[in-house]
C-alpha positions as CSV (number, residue, x, y, z in Angstrom):
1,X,-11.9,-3.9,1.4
2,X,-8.5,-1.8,1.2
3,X,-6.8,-0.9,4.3
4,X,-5.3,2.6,4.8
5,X,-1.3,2.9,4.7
6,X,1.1,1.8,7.3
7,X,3.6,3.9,8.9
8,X,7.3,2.0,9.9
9,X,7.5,0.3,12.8
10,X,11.5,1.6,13.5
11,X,13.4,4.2,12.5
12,X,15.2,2.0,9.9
13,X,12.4,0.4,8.0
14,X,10.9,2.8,5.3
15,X,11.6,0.3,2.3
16,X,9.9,-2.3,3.3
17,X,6.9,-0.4,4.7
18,X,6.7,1.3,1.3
19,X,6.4,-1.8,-0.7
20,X,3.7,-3.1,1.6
21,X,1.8,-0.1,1.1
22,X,2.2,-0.2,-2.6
23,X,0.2,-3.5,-2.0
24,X,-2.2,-2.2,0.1
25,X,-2.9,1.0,-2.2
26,X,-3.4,-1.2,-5.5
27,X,-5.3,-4.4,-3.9
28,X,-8.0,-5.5,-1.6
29,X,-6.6,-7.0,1.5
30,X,-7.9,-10.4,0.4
31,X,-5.9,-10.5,-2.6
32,X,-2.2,-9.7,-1.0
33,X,-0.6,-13.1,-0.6
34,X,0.9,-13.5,2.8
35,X,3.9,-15.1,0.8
36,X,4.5,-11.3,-1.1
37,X,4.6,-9.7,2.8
38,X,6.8,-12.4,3.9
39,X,9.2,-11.7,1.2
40,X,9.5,-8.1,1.2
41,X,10.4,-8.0,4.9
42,X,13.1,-10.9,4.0
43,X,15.3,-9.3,1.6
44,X,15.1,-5.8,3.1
45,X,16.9,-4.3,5.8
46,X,20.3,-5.8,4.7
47,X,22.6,-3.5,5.8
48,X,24.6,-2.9,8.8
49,X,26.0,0.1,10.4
50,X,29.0,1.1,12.0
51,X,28.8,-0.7,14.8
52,X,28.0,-3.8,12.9
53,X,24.1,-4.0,13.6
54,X,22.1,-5.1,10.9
55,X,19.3,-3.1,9.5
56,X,20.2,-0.4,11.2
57,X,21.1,1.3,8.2
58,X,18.1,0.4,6.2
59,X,17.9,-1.4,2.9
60,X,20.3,-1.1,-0.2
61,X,19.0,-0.8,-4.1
62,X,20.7,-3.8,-4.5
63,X,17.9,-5.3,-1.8
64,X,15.3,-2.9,-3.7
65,X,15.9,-4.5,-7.2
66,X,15.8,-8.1,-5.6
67,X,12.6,-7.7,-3.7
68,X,11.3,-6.3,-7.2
69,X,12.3,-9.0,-9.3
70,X,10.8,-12.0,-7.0
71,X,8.0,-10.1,-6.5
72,X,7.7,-10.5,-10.8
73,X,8.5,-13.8,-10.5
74,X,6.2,-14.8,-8.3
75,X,3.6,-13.1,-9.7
76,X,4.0,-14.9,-13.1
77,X,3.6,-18.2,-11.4
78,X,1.0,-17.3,-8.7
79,X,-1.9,-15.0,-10.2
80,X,-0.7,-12.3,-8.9
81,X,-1.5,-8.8,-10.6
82,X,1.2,-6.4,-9.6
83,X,4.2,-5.8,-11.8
84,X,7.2,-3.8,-10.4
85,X,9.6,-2.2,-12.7
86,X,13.0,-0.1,-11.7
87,X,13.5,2.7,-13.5
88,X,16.6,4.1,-15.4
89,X,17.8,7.5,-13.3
90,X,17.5,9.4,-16.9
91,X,13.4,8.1,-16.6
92,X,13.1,9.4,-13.4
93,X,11.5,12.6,-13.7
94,X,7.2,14.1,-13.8
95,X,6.9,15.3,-16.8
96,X,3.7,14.5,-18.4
97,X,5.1,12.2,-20.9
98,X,7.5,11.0,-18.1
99,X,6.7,6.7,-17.1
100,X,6.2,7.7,-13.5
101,X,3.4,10.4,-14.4
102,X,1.6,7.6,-16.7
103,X,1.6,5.0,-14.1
104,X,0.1,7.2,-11.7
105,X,-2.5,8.4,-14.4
106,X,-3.5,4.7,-14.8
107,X,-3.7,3.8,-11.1
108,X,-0.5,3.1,-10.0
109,X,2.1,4.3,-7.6
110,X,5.9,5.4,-7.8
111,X,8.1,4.0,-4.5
112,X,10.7,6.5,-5.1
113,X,13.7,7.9,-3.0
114,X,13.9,11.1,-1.6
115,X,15.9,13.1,0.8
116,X,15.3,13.1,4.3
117,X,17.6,15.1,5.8
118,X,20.7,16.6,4.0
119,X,22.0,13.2,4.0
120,X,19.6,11.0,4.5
121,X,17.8,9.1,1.6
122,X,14.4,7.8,2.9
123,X,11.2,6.3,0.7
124,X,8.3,7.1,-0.1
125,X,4.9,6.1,-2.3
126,X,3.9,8.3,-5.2
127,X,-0.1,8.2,-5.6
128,X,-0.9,11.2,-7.2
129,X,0.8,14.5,-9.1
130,X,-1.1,17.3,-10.6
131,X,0.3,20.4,-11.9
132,X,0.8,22.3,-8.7
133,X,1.8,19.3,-5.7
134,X,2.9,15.7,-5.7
135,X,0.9,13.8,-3.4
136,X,3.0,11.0,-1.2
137,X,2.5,9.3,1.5
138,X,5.8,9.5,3.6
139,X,5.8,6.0,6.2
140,X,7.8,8.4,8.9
141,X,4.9,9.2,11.5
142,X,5.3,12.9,12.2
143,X,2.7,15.1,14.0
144,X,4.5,18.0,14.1
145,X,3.6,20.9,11.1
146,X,6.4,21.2,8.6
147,X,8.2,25.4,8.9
148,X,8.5,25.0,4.7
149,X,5.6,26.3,3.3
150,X,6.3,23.9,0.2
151,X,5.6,21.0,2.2
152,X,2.0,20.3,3.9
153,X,0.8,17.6,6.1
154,X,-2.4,16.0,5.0
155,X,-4.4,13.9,7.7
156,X,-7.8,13.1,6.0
157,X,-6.5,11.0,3.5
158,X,-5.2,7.4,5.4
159,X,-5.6,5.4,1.9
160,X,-3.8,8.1,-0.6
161,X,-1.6,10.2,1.0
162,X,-0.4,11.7,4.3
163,X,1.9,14.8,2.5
164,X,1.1,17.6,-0.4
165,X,4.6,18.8,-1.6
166,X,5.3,21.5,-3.9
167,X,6.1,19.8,-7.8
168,X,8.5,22.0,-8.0
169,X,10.1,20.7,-4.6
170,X,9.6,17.6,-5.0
171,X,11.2,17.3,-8.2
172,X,14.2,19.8,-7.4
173,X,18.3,18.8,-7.7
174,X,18.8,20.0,-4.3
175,X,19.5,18.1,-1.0
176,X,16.5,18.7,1.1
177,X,13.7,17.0,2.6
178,X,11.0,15.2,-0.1
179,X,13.0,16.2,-2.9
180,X,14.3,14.0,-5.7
181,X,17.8,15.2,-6.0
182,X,20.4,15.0,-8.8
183,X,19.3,13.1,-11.4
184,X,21.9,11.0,-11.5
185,X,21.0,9.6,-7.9
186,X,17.7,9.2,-8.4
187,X,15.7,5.9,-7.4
188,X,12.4,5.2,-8.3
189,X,10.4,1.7,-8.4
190,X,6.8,1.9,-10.3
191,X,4.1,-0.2,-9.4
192,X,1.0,-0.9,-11.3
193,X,-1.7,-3.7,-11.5
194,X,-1.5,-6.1,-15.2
């Protein structure tokens, strides 16, 4: 049995909570090892903000990459299915040839980071793309209806996705909310089941 995706617990906390629903999107609930959970919420949330508090500024790429490569390592010791690779910014695009569009095509997901605000990065999971919308599932809970009319919140789908976004959008240069942004700050983790 899968269990639907998870929604962050603070306001600070979207990196790990998209790993973990990476998990939960690709395997049954008896095959995530605690020991993967444990780790993810370990090596994230490493930074600290003005005031000196830590996590309050989220998690860095550096954190991302690490939490990547011992989940690989862990998996080739532990029979564990899920492979994580980091993409270059230059392979971070939809295209149909693109790598993010064939993971998705074979059942995988894209973590990748978007912008929240103007300035604000924030992640999210990939699980679907088709010509018109990229389907993610954003870990912000949100109830109110977005004023873009490129952006749409889905509520019928707790195990996919929780957001229908405008390709188009989604993959823009600009700074706003669920898009991409220039390519040369682009971020983007795939994961998919060996």
């Amino acid at each position: 049995m899968k269990n639907p995706l998870c929604y962050q617990t603070t306001e600070f906390d979207c990196v790990p909570t998209t790993f973990i629903n990476s998990l939960r999107y690709l395997l049954p609930r008896k095959e995530i090892p605690p020991e993967a959970i444990q780790a993810v919420y370990m090596y994230s949330l490493d930074t600290f903000n003005r005031n000196g508090e830590k996590g309050k500024k989220g998690t860095t790429y550096f954190a991302v990459q690490y939490i990547c490569n011992w989940l690989n390592n862990f998996g080739e010791t532990n029979n564990f299915s899920i492979r994580y690779e980091t993409l270059e910014t230059e392979e971070i695009y939809l295209d149909k040839d693109s790598k993010i569009t064939q993971c998705i095509s074979n059942g995988g997901v894209a973590i990748i980071r978007v912008y929240y605000t103007t300035t604000l990065y924030h992640y999210v999971l990939l699980t679907s793309i088709d010509k018109d919308h990229a389907y993610i599932f954003d870990p912000y809970y949100r109830e109110k209806i977005f004023r873009e009319k490129e952006l749409e919140m889905i509520s019928d789908k707790p195990f996919q996705y929780n957001r229908k976004v405008n390709r188009a959008w989604f993959e823009s240069i600009e700074n706003k909310k669920y898009a991409m942004g220039m390519n040369e700050e682009r971020e983007c983790i795939l994961a998919y089941q060996i």
